[in-house]
N, C-alpha and C positions, 0 to 999 in steps of 0.2 A: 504494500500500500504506500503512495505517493506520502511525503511529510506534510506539505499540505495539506492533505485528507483529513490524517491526523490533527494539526491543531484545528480544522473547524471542526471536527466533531467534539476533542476534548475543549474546546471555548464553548459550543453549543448544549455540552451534560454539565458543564460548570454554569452555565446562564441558567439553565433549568433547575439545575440543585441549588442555586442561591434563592430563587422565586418559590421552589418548594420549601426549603426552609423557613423562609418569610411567611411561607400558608400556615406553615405549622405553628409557628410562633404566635402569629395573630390570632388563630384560631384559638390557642390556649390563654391568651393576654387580653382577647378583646372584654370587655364584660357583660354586652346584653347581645340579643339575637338581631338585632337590626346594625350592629358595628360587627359581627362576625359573618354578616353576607358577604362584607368587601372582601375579607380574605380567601376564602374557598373558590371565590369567581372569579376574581382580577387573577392572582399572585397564583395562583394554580394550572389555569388557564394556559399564562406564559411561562411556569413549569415545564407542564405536560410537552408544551410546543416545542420548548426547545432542546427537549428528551428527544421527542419526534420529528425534529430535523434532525439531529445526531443520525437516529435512527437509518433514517431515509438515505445519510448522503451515505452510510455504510452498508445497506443493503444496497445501492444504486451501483454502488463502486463493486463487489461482489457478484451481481447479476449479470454487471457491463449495459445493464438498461436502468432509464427511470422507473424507482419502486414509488407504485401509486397507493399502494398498501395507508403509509403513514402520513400520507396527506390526504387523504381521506378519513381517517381518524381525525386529524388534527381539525377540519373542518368542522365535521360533526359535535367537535366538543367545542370549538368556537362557536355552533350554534347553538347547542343545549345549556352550556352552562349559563347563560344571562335568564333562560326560560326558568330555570329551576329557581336560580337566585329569588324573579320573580313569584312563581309558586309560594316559597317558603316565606317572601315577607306579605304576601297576601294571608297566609296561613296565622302567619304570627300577628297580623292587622285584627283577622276574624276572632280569633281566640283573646282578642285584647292583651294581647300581651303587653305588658307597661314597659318603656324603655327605664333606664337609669335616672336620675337625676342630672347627671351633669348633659347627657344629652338635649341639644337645643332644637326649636323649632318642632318638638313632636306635639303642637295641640292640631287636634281635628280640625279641619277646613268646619268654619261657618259657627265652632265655639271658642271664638275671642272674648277673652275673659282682661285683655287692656282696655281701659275709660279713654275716650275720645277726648284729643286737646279742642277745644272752641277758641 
């Protein structure tokens, strides 16, 4: 295998393990369910992706053809993971789930409990 090869794959499972790291960490740091969407969706996301370019330029290199295999994956999860995101804070919306405190801006549309300046 060419050296080139090499360093973009090992820069591509190093981009990907640093963003998986970050998933993990946030997931375990955040503290209510509407601050731990960002992590699993954003930082996992371009994880995965850029496991899955590793993946790809080494199965491509291997075959001597383009492997469509992990770009097809990588798609799919760049379309489901925003859908789920949303699922889960619809879910956490319905169940009233209560954010934290320090969380800002979580009042319901249409009960404003600020007094109007005149």
């Amino acid at each position: 295998m060419p050296f080139y090869l090499e360093i973009i794959i090992c820069v591509a499972l190093l981009i990907g393990g640093v963003f998986l790291l970050v998933r993990s960490y946030g997931l375990a740091r955040l503290p209510d369910i509407y601050m731990r969407l960002h992590s699993p969706t954003k930082a996992s996301t371009l994880g995965i992706t850029g496991v899955l370019i590793a993946s790809m330029v080494f199965q491509s290199h291997l075959k001597g053809a383009f492997s469509v295999q992990e770009l097809l994956i990588t798609l799919f999860l760049l379309i489901t993971a925003p859908v789920a995101a949303n699922m889960i804070a619809k879910t956490a919306l319905h169940y009233r789930t209560k954010p934290i405190e320090k969380t800002k801006n979580q009042e319901p549309h249409g009960n404003h409990t600020r007094a109007r300046r005149t």
